[in-house]
C-alpha positions in Angstrom: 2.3 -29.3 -2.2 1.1 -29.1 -6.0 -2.1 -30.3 -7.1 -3.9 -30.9 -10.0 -4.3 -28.3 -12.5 -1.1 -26.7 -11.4 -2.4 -25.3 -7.9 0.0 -25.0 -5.2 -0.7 -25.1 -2.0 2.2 -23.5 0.6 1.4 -24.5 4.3 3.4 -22.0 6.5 5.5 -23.3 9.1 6.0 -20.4 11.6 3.0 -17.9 12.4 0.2 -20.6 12.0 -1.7 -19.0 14.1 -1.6 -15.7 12.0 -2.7 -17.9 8.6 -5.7 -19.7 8.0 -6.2 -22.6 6.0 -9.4 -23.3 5.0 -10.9 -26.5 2.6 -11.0 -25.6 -1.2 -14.2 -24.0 -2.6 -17.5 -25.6 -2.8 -20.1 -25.2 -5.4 -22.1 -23.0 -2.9 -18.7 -21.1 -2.6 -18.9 -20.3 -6.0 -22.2 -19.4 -6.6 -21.7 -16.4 -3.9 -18.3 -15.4 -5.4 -19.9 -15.5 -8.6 -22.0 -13.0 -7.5 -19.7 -10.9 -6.0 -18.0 -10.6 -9.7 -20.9 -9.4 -11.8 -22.3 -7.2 -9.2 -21.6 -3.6 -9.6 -17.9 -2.7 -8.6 -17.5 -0.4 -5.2 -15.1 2.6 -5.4 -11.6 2.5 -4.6 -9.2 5.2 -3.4 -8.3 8.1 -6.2 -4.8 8.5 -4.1 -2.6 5.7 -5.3 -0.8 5.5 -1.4 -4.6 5.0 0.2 -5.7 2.5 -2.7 -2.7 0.4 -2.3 -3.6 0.2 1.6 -7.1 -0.9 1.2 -5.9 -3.4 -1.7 -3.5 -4.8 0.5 -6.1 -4.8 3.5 -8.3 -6.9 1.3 -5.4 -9.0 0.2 -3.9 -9.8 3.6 -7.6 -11.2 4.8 -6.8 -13.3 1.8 -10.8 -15.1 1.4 -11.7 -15.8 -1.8 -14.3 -12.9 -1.3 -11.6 -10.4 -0.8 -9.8 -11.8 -3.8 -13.2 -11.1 -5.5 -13.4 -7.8 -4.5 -10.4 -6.6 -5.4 -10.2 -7.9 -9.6 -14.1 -6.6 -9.5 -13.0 -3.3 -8.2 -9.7 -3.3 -10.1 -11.0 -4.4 -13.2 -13.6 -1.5 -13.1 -11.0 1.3 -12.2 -8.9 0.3 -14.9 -11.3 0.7 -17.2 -11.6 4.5 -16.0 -7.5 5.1 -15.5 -4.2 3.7 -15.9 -3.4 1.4 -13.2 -0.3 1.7 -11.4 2.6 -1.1 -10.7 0.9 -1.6 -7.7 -2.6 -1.9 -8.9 -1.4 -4.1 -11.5 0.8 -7.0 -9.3 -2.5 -6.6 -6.9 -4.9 -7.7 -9.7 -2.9 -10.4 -11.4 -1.9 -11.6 -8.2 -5.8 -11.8 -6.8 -7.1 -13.2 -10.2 -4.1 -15.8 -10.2 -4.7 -16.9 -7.0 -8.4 -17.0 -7.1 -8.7 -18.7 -11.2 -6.0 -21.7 -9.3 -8.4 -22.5 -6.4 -12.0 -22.1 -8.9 -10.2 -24.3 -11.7 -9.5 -26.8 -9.2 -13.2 -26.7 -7.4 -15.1 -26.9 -10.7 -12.6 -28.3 -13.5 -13.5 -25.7 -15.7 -10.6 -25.2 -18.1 -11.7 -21.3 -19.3 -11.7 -19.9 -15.7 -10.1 -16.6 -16.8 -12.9 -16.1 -19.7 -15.3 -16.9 -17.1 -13.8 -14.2 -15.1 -14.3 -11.8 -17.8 -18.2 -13.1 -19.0 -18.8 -12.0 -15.2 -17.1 -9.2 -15.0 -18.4 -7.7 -18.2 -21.8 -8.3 -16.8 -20.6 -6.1 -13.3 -19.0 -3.3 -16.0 -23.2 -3.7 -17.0 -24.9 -3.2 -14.0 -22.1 -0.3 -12.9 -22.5 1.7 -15.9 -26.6 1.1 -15.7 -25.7 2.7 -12.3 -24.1 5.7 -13.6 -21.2 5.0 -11.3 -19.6 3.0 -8.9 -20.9 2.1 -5.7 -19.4 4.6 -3.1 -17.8 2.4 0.0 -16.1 -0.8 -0.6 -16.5 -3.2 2.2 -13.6 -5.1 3.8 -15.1 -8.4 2.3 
C-alpha cells in the first residue's frame, strides 16, 4: 500500500504472527524518539561479525526506537571509523525507514536535516562525555 509522501506500507501475508504492525507515530512518539537521537550515542561492537549481530538484533525488533538506536549509534561510530558494507546498508536502511514513517506523522518536508540537527546535538553531549556510553540497550 503506498501513502502519501511516498511511504509504503508491506503487510506480510505468511508469518503474521512473527510481524507486528503497529499505528503510525504520534507526536508523543516523536518527542521520545527525538530524544533518543540527540542523546549521547551507546557503544557498538569494534568486531565487524559481533556489530553486524547486534545491528541486525536491533533491526529485526524493527520499533522506531531500535531504528533510533542504530543511525544514533552508527552515525557516531562512523564518525570515529570507516564503516563497513554492512554498517552502511544498516544505517541507510534504519534512517530510510524511520525519515518515511516521521515525514508522514509530522509533514515535515526536511526530516533528514532534522535527523542531522539532532544528531549533531548527540555528537555534543558524547564528545562532552569524553566517550560513548559503554552498553547499548536492545531498545
Amino acid at each position: 500500500m503506498s501513502l502519501a509522501h511516498g511511504l509504503v506500507i508491506w503487510v506480510p501475508i505468511d508469518g503474521v504472527s512473527e510481524q507486528k504492525l503497529r499505528p503510525p507515530m504520534t507526536g508523543e512518539a516523536i518527542a521520545r524518539l527525538t530524544e533518543i537521537l540527540r542523546s549521547p550515542a551507546h557503544q557498538l561492537q569494534a568486531a565487524s561479525r559481533e556489530r553486524e549481530q547486534q545491528i541486525k538484533a536491533l533491526m529485526r525488533d524493527g520499533s522506531p526506537e531500535s531504528l533510533c538506536t542504530i543511525v544514533r549509534d552508527l552515525t557516531a561510530y562512523s564518525e570515529k571509523r570507516t564503516l563497513n558494507a554492512a554498517d552502511t546498508a544498516a544505517l541507510e536502511k534504519a534512517r530510510s525507514l524511520l525519515a518515511g514513517e516521521w515525514e508522514w506523522a509530522t509533514g515535515s518536508a526536511t526530516v533528514q536535516d532534522d535527523f542531522d540537527k539532532l544528531l549533531r546535538e548527540g555528537a555534543r553531549l558524547t564528545a562532552a562525555q569524553g566517550e560513548v556510553v559503554e552498553n547499548t540497550p536492545s531498545a
